[in-house]
N, C-alpha and C positions, 0 to 999 in steps of 0.2 A: 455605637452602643445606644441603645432605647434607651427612656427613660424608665422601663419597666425594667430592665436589663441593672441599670444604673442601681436603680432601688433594690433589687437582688442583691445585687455585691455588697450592697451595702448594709443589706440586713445579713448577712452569710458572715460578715466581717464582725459585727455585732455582736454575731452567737461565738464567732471563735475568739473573741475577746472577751465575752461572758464564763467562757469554759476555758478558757487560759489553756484554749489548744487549739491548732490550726488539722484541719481535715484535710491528711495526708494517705493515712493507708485504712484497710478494711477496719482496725482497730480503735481507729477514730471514730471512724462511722460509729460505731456499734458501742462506743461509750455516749457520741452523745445522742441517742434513741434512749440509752438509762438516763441523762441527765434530763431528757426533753418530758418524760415519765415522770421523772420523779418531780417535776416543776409546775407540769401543768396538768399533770395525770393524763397525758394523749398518748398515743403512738404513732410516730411514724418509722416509717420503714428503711432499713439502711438503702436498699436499693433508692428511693425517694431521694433519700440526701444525698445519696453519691450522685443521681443526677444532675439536681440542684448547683452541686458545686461543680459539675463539670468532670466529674469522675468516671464518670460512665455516660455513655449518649445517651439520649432517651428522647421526650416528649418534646417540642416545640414550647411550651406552653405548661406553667404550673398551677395547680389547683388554688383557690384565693385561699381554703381551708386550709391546706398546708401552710403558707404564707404567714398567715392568721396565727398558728399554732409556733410559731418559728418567730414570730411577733412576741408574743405572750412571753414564751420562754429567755425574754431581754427585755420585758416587764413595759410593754405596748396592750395594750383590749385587745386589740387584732392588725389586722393588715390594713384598713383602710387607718386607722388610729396611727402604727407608724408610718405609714402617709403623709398624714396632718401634719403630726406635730414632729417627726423627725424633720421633712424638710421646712416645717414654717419657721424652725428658727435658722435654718441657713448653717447649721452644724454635719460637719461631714461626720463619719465614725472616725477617723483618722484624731479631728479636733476632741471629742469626747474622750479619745481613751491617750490624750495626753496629760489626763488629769485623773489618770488609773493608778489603782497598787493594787499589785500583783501578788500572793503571797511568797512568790521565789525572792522578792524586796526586800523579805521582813526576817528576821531573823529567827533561827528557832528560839525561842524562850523569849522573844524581844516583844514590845509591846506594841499596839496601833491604837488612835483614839479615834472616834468617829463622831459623827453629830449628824441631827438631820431635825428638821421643823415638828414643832418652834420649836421648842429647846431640848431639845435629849439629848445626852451626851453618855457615851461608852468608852470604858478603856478594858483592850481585849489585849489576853496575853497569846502568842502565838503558839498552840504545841507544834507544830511544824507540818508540813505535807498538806497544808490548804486547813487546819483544823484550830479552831479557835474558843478560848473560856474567857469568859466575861468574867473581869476581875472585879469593876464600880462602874454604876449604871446611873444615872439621874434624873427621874423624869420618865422613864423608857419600862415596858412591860419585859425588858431584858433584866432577868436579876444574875448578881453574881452566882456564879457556878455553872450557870447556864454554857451548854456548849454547841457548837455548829461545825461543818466545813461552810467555806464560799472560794471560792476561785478569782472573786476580782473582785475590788472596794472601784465606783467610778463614780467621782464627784455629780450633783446633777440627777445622778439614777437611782433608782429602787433597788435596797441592798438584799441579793436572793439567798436566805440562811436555807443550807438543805441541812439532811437528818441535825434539824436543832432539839433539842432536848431542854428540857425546861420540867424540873423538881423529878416526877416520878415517872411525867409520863413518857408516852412512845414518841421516836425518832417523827419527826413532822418537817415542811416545807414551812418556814416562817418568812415574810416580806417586811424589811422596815426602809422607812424614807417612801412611802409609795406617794405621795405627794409630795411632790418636786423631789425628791431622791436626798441622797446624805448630801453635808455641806462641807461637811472634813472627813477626812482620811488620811487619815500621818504617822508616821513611824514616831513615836514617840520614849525616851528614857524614863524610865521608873525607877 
């Protein structure tokens, strides 16, 4: 395997740990072209990703824009960026998403707390099915009531709230931790 090859699987792993779902059948695909939309406002094309993963044959050779875009949407600028800094610190995806929670983890009605630099700290109550309301917030532009889904809290990364709502307005993609990502995430008793 190349190192270009290498670094594929590795971002492909990334995104199916990001969406707390492994691309299996057409119905994968075509859920994460919604997620990859709603994350970074791009499109790519199911037929593209099915390649990518080896779904279908295709090209020798993938666009760096795609790459780029498939980057972004696991919170990388682009493809040369996860480059850089995925392999400079010598962390596989394997290592990062053993310091993952999942919301299949958390129980419905059960609580999580999070943190991310320098001090902000959240305690989110779970409704269930990936969907979360921020119960106490400190520090953090997250106010109670506030609501979001995310699909995976991963220590170290930038935590992706999609349709988050916040007082009146419309559903919005919000990003917190983007500098050095959350430091906690834990199932937590209230």
């Amino acid at each position: 395997m190349t190192p270009d090859e290498t670094n594929i699987l590795q971002l492909r792993e990334m995104v199916e740990a990001s969406v707390s779902r492994k691309m299996k059948t057409p119905a994968d695909f075509q859920f994460l072209t919604g997620v990859i939309q709603e994350r970074c406002k791009e499109t790519l094309g199911v037929t593209t990703l099915k390649r990518i993963w080896g779904y279908v044959e295709g090209y020798d050779t993938t666009r760096y824009s795609t790459l780029s875009i498939l980057s972004r949407c696991v919170g990388f600028r682009d493809w040369d960026d996860f480059l850089a800094n995925h392999n400079r610190t010598g962390e596989s995806s394997n290592l990062v998403l053993g310091h993952a929670l999942f919301p299949g983890d958390i129980p419905a009605e059960g609580f999580v707390r999070i943190a991310w630099s320098p001090d902000r700290r959240v305690l989110l109550r779970h409704l269930g099915d990936g969907a979360f309301q921020v119960v106490e917030s400190e520090n953090s532009k997250l106010k109670p009531g506030d609501s979001f889904h995310c699909s995976c809290f991963i220590i170290g990364e930038p935590l992706y709230l999609d349709n988050f709502v916040h007082g009146h307005n419309a559903p919005t993609l919000f990003v917190v931790g983007n500098k050095g990502g959350l430091t906690e995430a834990r199932v937590v008793r209230e």
